[in-house]
SEFIMAR-654428 format. One record per residue (C-alpha): residue in three letters; residue number from 0; z, x negated, y negated. Coordinates in steps of 0.001 Angstrom, whole numbers, plus 500000, padded with zeros to 6 digits. Example, Ala and Ser with C-alpha at 12.3 -4.5 7.8 and 13.67 -1.06 7.14 Angstrom:
BEGIN
R   rest    nr       zz       xx       yy
R    ALA     0   507800   487700   504500
R    SER     1   507140   486330   501060
//
This chain:
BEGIN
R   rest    nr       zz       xx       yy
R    UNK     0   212454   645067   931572
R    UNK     1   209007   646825   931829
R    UNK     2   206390   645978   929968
R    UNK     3   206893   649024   927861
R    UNK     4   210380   647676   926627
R    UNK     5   212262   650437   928976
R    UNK     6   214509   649153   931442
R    UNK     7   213691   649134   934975
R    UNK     8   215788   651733   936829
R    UNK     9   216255   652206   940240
R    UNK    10   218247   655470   941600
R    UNK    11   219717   655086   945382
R    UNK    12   220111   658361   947223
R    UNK    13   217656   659860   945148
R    UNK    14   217302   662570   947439
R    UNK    15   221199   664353   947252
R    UNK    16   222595   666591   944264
R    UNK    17   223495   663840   942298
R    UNK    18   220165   661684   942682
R    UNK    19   218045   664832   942197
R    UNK    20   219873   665663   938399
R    UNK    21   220321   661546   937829
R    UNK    22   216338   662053   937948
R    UNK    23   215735   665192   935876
R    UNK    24   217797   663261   933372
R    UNK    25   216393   660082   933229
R    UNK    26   212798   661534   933086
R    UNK    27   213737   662513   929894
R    UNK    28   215550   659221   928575
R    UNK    29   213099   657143   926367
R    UNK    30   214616   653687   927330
R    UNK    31   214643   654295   931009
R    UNK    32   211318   653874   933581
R    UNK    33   211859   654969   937439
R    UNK    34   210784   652366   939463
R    UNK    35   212576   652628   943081
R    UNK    36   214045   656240   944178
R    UNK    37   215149   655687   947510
R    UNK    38   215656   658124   950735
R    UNK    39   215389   657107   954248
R    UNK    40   215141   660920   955157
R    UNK    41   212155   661151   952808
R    UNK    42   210768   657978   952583
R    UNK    43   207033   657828   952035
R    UNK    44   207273   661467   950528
R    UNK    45   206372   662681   946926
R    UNK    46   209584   663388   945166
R    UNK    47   207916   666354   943895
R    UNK    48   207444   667826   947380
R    UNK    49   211829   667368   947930
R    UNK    50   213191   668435   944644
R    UNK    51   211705   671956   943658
R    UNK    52   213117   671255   940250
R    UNK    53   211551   668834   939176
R    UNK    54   208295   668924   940451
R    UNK    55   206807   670402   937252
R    UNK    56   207626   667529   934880
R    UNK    57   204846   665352   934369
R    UNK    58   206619   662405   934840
R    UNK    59   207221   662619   938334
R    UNK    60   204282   663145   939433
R    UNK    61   203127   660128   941495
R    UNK    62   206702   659566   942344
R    UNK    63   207472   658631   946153
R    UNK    64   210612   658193   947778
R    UNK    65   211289   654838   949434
R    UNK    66   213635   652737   951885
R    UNK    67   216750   651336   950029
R    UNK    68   215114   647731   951659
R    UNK    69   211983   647703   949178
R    UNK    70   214002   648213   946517
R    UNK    71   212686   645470   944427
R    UNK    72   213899   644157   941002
R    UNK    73   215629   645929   938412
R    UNK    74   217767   645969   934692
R    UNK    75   220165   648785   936317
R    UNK    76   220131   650096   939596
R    UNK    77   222601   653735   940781
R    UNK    78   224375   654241   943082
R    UNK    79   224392   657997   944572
R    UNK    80   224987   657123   947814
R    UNK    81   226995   658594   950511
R    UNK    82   230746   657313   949979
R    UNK    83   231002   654063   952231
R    UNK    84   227052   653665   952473
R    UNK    85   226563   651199   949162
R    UNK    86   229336   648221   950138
R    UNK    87   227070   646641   952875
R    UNK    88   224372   646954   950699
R    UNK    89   225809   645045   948056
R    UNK    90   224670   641358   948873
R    UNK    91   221341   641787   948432
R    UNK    92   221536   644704   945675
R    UNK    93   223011   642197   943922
R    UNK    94   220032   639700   944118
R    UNK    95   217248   642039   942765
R    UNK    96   219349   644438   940403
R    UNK    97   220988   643210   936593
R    UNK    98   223748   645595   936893
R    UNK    99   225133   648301   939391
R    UNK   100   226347   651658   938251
R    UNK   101   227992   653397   941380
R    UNK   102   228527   656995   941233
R    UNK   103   230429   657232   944803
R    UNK   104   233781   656742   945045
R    UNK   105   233787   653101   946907
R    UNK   106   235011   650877   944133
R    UNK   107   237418   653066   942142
R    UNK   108   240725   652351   943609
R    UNK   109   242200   648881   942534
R    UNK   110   245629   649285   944794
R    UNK   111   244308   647498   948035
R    UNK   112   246345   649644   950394
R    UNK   113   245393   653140   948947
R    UNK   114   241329   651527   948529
R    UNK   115   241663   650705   952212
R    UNK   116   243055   654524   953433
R    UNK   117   240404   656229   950952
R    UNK   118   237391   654096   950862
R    UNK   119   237636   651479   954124
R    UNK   120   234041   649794   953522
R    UNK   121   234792   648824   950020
R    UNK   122   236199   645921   951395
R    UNK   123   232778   644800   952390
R    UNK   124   232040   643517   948710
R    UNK   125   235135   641945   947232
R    UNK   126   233457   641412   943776
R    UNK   127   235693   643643   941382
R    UNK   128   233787   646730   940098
R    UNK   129   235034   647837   936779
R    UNK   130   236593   651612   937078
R    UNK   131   234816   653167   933699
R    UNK   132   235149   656151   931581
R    UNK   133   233056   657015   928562
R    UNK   134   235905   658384   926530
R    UNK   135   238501   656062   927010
R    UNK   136   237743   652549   928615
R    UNK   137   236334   649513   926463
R    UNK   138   232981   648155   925995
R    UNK   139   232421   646958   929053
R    UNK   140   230354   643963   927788
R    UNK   141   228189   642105   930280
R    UNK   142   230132   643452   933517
R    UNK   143   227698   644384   936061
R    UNK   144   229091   646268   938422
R    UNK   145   230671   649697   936992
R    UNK   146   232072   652337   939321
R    UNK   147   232324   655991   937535
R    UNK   148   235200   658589   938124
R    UNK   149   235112   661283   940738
R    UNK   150   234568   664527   939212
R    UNK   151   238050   666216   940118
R    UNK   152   239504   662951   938743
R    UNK   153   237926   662963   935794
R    UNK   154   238199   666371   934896
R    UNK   155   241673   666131   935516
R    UNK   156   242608   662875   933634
R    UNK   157   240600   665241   930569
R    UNK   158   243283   667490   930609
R    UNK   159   245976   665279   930738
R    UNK   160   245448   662465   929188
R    UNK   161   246531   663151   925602
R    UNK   162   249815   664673   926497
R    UNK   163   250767   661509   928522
R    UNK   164   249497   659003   925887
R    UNK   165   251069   661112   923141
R    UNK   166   254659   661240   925816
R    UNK   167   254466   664890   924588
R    UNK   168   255249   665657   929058
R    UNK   169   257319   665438   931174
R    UNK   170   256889   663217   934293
R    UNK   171   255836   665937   937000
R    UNK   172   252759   667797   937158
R    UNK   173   251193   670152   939212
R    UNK   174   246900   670013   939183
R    UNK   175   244877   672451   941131
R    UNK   176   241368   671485   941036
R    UNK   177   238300   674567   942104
R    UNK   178   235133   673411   942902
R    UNK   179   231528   674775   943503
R    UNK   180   229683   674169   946425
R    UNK   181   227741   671160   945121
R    UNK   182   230617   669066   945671
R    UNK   183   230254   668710   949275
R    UNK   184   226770   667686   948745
R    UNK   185   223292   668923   949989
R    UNK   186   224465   668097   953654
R    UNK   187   227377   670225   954163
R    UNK   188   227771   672334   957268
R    UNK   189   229555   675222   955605
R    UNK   190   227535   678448   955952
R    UNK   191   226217   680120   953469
R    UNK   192   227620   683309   954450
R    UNK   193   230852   682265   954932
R    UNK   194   231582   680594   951453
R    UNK   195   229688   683806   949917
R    UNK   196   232612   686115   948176
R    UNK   197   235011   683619   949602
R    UNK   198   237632   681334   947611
R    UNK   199   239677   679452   949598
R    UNK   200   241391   676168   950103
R    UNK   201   239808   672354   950423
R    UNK   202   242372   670329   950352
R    UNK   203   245844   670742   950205
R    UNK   204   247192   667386   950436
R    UNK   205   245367   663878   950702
R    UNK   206   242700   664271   948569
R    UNK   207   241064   660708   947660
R    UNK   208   241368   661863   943835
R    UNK   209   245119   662203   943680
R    UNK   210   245582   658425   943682
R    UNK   211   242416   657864   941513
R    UNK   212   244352   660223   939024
R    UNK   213   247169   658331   939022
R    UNK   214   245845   654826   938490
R    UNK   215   243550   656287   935746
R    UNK   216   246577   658325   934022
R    UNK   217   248336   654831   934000
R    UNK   218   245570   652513   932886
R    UNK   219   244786   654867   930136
R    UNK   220   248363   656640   928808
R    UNK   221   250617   653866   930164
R    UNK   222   252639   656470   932243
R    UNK   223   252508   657456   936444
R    UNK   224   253203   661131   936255
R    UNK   225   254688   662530   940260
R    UNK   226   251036   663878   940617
R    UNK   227   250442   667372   943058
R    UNK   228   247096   667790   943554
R    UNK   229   245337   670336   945531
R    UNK   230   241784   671442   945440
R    UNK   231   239837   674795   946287
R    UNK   232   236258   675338   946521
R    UNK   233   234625   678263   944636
R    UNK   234   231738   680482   945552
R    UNK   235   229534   679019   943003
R    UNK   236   226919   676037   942919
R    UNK   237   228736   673658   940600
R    UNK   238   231073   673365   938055
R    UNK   239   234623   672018   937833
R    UNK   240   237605   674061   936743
R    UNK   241   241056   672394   936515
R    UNK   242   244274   673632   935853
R    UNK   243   247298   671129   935281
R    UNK   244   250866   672891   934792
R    UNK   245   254198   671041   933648
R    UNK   246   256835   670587   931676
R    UNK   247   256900   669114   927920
R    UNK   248   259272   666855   926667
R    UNK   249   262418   668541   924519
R    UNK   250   261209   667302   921030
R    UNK   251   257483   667964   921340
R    UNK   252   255566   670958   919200
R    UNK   253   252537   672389   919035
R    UNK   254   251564   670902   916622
R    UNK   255   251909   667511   918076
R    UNK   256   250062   668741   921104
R    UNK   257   246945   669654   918464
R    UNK   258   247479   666275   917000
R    UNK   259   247367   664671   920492
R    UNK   260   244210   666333   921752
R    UNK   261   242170   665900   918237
R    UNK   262   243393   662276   917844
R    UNK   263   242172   661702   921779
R    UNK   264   238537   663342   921599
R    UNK   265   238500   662659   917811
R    UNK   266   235032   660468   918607
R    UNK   267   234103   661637   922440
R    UNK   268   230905   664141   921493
R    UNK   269   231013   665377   925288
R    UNK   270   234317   666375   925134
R    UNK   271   235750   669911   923352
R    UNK   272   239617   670127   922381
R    UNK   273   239507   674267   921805
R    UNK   274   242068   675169   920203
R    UNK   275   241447   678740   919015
R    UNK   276   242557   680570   922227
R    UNK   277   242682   684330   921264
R    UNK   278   240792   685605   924166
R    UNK   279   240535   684517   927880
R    UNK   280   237033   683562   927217
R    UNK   281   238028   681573   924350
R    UNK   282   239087   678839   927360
R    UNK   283   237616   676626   929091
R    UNK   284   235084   677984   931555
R    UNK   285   232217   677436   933730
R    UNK   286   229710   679463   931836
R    UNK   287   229954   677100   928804
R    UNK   288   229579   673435   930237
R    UNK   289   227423   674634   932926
R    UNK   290   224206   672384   932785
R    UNK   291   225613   670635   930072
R    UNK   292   227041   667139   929625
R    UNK   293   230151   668588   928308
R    UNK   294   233770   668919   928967
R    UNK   295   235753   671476   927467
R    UNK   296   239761   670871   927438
R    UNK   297   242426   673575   925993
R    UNK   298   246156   673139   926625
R    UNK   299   248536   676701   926692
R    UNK   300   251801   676620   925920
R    UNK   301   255019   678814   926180
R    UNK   302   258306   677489   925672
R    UNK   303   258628   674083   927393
R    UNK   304   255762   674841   929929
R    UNK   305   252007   674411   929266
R    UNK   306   249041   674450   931481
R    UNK   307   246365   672158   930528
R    UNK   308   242732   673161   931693
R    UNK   309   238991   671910   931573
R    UNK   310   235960   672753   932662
R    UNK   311   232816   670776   933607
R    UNK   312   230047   670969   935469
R    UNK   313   230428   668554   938380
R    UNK   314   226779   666913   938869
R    UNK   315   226396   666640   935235
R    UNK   316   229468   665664   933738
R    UNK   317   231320   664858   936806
R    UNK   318   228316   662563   937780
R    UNK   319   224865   662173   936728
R    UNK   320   225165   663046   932982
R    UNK   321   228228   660588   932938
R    UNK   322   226221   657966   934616
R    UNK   323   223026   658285   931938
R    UNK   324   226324   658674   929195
R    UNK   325   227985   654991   930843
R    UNK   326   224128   653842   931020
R    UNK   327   223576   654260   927052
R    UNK   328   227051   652888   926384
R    UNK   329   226226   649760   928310
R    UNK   330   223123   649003   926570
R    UNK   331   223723   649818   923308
R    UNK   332   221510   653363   922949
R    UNK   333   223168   656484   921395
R    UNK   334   225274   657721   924044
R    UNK   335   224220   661504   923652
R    UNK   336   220417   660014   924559
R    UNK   337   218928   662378   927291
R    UNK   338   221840   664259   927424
R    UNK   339   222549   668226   926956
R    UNK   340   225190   669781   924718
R    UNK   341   224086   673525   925756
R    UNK   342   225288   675470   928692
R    UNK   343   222507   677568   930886
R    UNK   344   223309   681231   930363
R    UNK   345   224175   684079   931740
//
């Protein structure tokens, strides 16, 4: 702990999306003091001179970017590495930091075969990371190594969640998942041109989330729904929209779908059941979670179908904000601290 009573935080891939808002975030966060941002692309470098939006606070101002080697001691240290990239660092991360919060999606699968396919290096560090979301896992008590949700998975396991803890559906479902560019991070080769006015595919099958979905859907509803999941990438910087379609169960109502989805985010303050849908814009969309912490969830129904939907935007509550939210959980601070309920509009 600093001598100011904050908590000494380092951020690791300070430089990327995630890094960059995990900054602007914790710049703002009373019990938190930056002392390690590390970049070996910019090491040396004032982060001021790398991320144009920031460089006005005046808090970052004598900020540098360093090598991931000098980090030195700790309370919490982040992880927004590249996937595969924080594993090997692990042994000595270990040594100089109290607890690890990994954004990335190394430690998130616990089935050893599907960890292997997905997320090979995690193997490097056999120390169990604890898979955690605000919303619905426990107090995670003195564990120090916490590995967040992807932001697909997360925004998906929103949506479902309460109709598979409630049993209100039936066991198949059908999730497509559009994301903004962000996703792919600040070194993808795509072309500016070409994703302009495009909307297109990005991954049919295989994607790493589907079996994340599936172990979180079971840890947290107690059922395995046969999961398709396919994902699409929107021209658009960030934000998350999901749509999950299915079939309900014989005996369930409406009502006991409003009951599910109140009862569920009954206490989560960054999540939104809507349930006055009169007009499409009454749903779930980008424009109101945008640069927010926020998740907004709203479930359709006709007949025996519904399609369940949220919205969020991916490097806040898909990653960053979540991280800062997990952060204040952990140590006992309000968990809205630092955090944004507003959308940026238009």
């Amino acid at each position: 702990m600093a001598d100011n009573g904050r908590l000494r935080v380092a951020v690791l891939g300070a430089s990327g999306y995630t890094g960059a808002e995990l900054i602007r975030l914790l710049l703002g966060h009373p019990h938190a003091e930056l002392v390690h941002l590390s970049s070996e692309r910019h090491s040396g470098q004032p982060i001021t001179s790398v991320l144009p939006g920031i460089r006005n606070h005046p808090g970052a101002a004598g900020l540098r970017f360093a090598p991931l080697e000098a980090c030195e001691e700790v309370d919490v240290a982040f992880g927004c590495l590249p996937t595969g990239a924080l594993p090997p660092q692990m042994p000595k991360l270990s040594e100089r930091a109290g607890r690890v919060i990994n954004l990335a999606g190394d430690f998130r699968l616990t089935d050893p075969g599907q960890a292997a396919l997905h997320y090979p290096q995690s193997a490097e560090w056999t120390e169990a990371f604890e898979y955690f979301v605000p919303e619905f896992s426990p107090p995670p008590g003195d564990a120090r190594f916490l590995n967040l949700p992807g932001c697909m998975a997360v925004a998906t396991l929103y949506a479902l969640q309460p109709l598979f803890a409630a049993d209100l559906a039936a066991g198949d479902v059908v999730v497509e998942a559009k994301t903004g560019a962000s996703g792919s991070g600040n070194k993808s080769t795509e072309h500016p041109a070409e994703r302009f006015g495009n909307f297109r595919v990005h991954k049919p099958y295989g994607h790493r989330h589907a079996p994340e979905i599936s172990q979180a859907l079971q840890t947290f509803s107690g059922r395995t729904p046969r999961l398709r999941f396919s994902t699409f990438s929107l021209d658009v910087s960030r934000g998350i929209l999901v749509s999950a379609y299915g079939l309900l169960r014989p005996d369930a109502t409406r009502l006991d779908i409003k009951r599910a989805y109140g009862t569920a985010y009954a206490h989560a303050p960054f999540v939104t059941a809507r349930s006055q849908l009169k007009t499409p814009t009454d749903f779930p969309m980008l424009k109101s979670v945008i640069g927010s912490n926020m998740a907004e969830v709203a479930v359709a129904v006709r007949g025996d179908q519904y399609v369940a939907v949220t919205a969020i935007d991916n490097l806040i509550k898909g990653a960053a904000g979540q991280a800062v939210q997990a952060f204040n959980l952990v140590h006992g601070f309000e968990q809205s601290t630092a955090l944004p309920f507003t959308a940026v509009t238009p």
